[in-house]
VORO-465372 format. One record per residue: residue in one letter; x, y, z of N, C-alpha, C in turn. Coordinates in steps of 0.02 Angstrom, whole numbers, padded with zeros to 5 digits, always signed. Atoms other than C-alpha are relative to their C-alpha. Layout:
N
aXYZXYZXYZ...
//
This chain:
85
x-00007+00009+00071+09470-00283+05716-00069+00007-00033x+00060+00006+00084+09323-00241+05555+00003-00052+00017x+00034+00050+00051+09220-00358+05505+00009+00026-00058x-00007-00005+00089+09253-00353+05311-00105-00010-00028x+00086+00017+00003+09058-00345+05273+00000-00018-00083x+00000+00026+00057+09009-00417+05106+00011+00037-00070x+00010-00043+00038+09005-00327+04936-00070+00016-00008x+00067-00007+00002+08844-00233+04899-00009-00028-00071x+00022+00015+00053+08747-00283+04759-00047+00036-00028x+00030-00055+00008+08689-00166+04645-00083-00003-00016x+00079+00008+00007+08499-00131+04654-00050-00025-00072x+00037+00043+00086+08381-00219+04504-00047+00070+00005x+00046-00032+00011+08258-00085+04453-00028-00020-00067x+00036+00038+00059+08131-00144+04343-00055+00052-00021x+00079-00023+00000+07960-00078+04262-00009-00030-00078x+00026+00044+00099+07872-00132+04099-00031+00074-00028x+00029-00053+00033+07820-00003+03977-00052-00031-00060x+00031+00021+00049+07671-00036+03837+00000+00070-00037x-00010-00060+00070+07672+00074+03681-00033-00008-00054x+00056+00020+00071+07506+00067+03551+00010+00030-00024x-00008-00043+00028+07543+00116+03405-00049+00020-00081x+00050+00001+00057+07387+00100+03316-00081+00052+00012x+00041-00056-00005+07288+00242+03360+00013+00063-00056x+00011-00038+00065+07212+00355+03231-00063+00036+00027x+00058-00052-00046+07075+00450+03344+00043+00074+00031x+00006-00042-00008+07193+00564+03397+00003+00047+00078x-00002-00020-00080+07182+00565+03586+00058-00040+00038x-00043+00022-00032+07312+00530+03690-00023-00033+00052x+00025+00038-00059+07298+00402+03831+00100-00028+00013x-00064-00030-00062+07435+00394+03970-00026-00053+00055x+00029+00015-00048+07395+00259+04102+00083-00006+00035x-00034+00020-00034+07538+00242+04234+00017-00018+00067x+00018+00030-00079+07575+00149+04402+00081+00007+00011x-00042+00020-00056+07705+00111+04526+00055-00014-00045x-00059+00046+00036+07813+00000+04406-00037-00025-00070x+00021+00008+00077+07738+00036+04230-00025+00064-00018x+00040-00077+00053+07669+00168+04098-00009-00053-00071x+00030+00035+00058+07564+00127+03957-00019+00049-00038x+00025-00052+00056+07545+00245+03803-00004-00018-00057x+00026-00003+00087+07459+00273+03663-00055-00056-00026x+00032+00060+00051+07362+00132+03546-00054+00033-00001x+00056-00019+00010+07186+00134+03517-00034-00015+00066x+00041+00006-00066+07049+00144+03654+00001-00084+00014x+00026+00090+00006+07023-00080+03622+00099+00013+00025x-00055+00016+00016+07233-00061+03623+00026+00010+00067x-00011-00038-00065+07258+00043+03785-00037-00049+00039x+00063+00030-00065+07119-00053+03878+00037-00073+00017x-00042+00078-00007+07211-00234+03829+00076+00003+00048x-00057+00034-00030+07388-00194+03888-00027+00035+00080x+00019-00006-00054+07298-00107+04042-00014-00042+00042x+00028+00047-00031+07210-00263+04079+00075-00052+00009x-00044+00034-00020+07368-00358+04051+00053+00025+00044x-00031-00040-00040+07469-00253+04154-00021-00041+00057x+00014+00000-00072+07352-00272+04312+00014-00077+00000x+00011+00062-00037+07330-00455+04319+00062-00042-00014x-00089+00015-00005+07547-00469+04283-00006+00015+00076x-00033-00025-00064+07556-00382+04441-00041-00041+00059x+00031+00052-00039+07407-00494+04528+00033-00068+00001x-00043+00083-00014+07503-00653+04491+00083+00020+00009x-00039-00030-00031+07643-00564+04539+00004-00005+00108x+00029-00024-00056+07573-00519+04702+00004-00067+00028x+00005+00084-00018+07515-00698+04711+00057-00065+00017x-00051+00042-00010+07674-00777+04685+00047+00038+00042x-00068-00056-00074+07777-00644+04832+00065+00022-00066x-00046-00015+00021+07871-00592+04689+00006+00070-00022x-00016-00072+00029+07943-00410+04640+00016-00007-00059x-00012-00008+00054+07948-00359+04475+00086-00013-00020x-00081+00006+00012+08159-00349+04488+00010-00071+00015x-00021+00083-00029+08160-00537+04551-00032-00047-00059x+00007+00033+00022+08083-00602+04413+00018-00012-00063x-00072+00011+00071+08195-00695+04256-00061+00040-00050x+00061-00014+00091+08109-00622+04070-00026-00052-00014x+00043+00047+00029+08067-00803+04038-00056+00004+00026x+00058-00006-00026+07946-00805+04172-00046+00058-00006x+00016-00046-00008+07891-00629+04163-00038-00004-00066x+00022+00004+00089+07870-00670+03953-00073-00055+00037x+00041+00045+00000+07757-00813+04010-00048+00005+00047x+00038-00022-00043+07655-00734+04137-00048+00057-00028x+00036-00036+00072+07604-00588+04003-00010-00034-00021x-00001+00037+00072+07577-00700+03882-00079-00029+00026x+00071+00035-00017+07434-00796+04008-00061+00071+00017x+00046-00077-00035+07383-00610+04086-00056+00055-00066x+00007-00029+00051+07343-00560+03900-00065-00002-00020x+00096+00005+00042+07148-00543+03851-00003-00012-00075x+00009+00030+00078+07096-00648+03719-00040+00036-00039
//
């Protein structure tokens, strides 16, 4: 007799996107990784969600968690600290 094996569960795919939209220079800027893309803003605009980007994914890292495993509250409140003042 089968084993009846469980239902699958469908895969989480996640990524974060940033989008400046205060650029007036003219140059395009494009940074993207693994599980993100960041376009546009101004050079100060690009550089901030860059920085907040990496050190989401360091306390990420830190806490063993994947981007798909983690709720929006936490994810909101983890940007929020990752954010350069």
């Amino acid at each position: 007799m089968k084993k009846k094996s469980a239902p699958k569960r469908p895969r989480r795919a996640a990524g974060l996107l940033g989008v400046g939209l205060d650029n007036d220079d003219g140059h395009k800027r494009v940074t993207t990784g693994e599980s993100f893309a960041i376009l546009g803003g101004s050079a100060e605009t690009h550089e901030k969600m860059t920085e907040t980007v990496v050190k989401t994914f360091e306390e990420l890292k830190r806490r063993r968690k994947p981007l798909a495993a983690v709720e929006p509250k936490e994810l909101a409140e983890i940007l929020h600290r990752s954010t350069p003042r």
